[in-house]
C-alpha positions as CSV (number, residue, x, y, z in Angstrom):
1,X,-36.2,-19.2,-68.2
2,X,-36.4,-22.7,-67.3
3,X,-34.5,-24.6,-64.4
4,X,-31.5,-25.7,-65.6
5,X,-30.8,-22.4,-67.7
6,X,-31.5,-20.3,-64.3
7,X,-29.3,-22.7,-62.2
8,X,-26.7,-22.5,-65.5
9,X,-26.4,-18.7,-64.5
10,X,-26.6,-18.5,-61.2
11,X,-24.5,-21.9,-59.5
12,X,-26.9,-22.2,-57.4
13,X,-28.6,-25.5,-56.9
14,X,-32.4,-26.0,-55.8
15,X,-34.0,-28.4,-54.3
16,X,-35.6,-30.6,-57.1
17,X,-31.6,-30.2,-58.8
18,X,-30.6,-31.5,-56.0
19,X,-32.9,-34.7,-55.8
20,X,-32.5,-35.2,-59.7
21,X,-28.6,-35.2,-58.9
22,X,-29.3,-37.3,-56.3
23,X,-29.0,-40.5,-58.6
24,X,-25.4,-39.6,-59.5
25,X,-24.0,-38.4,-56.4
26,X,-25.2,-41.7,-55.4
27,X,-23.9,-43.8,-58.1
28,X,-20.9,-42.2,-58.5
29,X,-19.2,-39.8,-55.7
30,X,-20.9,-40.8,-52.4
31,X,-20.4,-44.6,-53.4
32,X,-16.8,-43.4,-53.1
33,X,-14.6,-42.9,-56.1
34,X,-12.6,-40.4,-54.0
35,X,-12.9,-42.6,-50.9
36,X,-11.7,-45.5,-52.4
37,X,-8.6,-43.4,-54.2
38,X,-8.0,-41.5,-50.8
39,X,-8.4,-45.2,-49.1
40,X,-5.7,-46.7,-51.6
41,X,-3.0,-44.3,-50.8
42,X,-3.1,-44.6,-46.9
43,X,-3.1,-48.7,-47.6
44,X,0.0,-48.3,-49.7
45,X,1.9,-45.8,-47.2
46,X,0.4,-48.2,-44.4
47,X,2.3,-51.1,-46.6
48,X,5.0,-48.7,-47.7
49,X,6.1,-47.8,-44.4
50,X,5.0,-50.5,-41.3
51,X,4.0,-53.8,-43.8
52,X,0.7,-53.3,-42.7
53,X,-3.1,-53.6,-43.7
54,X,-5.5,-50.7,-42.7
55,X,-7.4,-53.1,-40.8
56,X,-4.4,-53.9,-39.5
57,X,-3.5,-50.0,-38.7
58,X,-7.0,-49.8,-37.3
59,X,-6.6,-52.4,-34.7
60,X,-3.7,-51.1,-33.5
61,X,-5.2,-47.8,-33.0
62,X,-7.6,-48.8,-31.1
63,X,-6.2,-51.6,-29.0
64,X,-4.0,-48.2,-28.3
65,X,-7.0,-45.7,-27.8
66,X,-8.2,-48.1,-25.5
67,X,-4.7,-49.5,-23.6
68,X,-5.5,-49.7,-20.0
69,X,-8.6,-50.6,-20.5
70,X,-10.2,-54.4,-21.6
71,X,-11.4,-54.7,-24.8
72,X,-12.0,-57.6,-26.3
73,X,-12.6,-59.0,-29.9
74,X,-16.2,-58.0,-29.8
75,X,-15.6,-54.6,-29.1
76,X,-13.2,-54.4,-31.1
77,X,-15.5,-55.3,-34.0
78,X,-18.0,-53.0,-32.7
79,X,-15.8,-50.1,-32.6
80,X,-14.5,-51.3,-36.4
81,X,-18.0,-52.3,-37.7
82,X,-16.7,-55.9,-38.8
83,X,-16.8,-59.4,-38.0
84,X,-15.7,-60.8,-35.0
85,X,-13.9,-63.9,-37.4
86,X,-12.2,-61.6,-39.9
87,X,-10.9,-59.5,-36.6
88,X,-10.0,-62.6,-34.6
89,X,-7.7,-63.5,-37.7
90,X,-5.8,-60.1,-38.0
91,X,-5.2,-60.1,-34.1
92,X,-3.7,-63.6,-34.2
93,X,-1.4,-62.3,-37.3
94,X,-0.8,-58.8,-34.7
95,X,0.3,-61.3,-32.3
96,X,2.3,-63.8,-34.4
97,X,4.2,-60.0,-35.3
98,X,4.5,-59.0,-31.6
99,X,2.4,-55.8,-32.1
100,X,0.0,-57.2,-29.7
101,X,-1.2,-59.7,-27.3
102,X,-3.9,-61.1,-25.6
103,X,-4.8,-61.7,-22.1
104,X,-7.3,-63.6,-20.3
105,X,-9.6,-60.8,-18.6
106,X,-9.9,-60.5,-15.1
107,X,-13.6,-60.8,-15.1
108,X,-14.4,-63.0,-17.2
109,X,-12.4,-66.6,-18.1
110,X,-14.5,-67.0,-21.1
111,X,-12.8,-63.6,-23.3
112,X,-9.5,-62.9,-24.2
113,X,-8.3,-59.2,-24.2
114,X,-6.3,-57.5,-26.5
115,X,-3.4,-55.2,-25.4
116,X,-0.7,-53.4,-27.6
117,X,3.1,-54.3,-27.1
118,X,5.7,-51.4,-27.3
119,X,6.9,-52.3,-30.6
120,X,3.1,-52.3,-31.8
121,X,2.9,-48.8,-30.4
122,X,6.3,-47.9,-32.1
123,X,5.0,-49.0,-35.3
124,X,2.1,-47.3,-34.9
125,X,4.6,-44.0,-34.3
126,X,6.0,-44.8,-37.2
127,X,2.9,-45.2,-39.5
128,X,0.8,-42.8,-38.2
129,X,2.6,-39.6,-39.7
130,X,2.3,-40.9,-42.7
131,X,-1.2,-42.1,-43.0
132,X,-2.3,-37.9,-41.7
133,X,0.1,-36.5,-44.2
134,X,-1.4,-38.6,-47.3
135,X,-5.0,-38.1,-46.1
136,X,-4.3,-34.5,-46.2
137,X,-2.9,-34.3,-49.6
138,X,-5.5,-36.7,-51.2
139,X,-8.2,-34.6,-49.7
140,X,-8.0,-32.2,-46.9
141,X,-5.8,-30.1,-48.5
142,X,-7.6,-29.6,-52.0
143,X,-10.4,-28.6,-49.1
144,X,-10.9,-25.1,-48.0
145,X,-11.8,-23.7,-44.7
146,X,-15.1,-23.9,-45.2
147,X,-15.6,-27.1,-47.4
148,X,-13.7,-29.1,-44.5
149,X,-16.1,-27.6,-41.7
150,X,-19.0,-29.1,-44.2
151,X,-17.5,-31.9,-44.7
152,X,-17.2,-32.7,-41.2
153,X,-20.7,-31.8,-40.7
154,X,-22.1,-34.1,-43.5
155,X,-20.1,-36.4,-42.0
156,X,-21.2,-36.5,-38.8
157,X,-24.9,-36.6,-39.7
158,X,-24.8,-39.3,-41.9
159,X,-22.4,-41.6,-38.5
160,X,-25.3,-40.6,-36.6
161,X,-28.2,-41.9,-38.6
162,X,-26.1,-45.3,-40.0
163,X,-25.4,-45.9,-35.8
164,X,-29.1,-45.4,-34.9
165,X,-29.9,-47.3,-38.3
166,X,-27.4,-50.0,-38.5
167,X,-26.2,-52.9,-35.9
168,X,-22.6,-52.4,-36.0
169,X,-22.2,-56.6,-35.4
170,X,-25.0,-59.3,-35.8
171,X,-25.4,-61.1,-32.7
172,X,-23.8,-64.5,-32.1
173,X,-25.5,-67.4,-33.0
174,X,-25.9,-69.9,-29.7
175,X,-25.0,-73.2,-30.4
176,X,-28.2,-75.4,-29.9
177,X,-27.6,-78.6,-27.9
């Protein structure tokens, strides 16, 4: 009986079926097919429902997570894992909105903070139901129990070794003089 026909019958996979799949799972799920389909109905709900973009959403979120204490564009890109630019940009277009605002902080004249308004955190009431409930049906729910919990474990290994592995935002080039 050779490899294939015992894995055939039993469902089981082994390790060199694994590795050999490897090349699809890359190429084809991991790289994010259902992501990017899961991804595409919360930016449409997000668009549907509060006119926003999920960086948009995100930025919200966190200037929420984080209300009451200073967090500025940098963080903000850390925490996000883009660029300080592309962030800057969405702020201003937060702010032009009303959703948030920025402040000088306390400690430092050189950064701006960025704080939530009350009609950013309405909005985000607003949006936020909507963005669990389609996450759920485009995945979760097709999930059992079990599959979820794995899931969440694969997950979380694979944030652990991209943070140890990857800098979250390239360091800021000082202007020679």
């Amino acid at each position: 009986m050779t490899l294939s026909s015992s894995r055939a019958t039993t469902g089981k996979r082994t390790a060199s079926t694994m590795v050999s799949a490897a090349p699809g799972l890359c190429g084809n799920r991991l790289r994010g097919r259902a992501a990017e389909r899961v991804r595409r109905m919360v930016e449409l709900q997000l668009r549907d429902t509060g006119e926003l973009t999920m960086v948009q959403y995100e930025i919200l979120h966190w200037a929420r997570e984080r209300a009451g204490s200073r967090l500025c564009i940098t963080e903000l890109a850390e925490l996000m894992i883009g660029s300080r630019s592309g962030l800057s940009y969405q702020v201003a277009q937060l702010e032009k909105a009303g959703l948030l605002r920025r402040e000088p902080d306390p400690d430092d004249e050189r950064r701006a903070v960025v704080a939530i308004t009350d009609e950013g955190c309405a909005l985000l009431g607003k949006t936020a139901p909507g963005q669990v409930a389609v996450v759920r049906a485009g995945l979760i729910d097709q999930l059992d129990e079990k599959q979820v919990a794995q899931l969440a474990d694969i997950m979380d290994v694979a944030r652990e070794h991209l943070r140890a592995t990857v800098p979250v935002a390239p360091p800021r080039k000082r202007k020679s003089r």
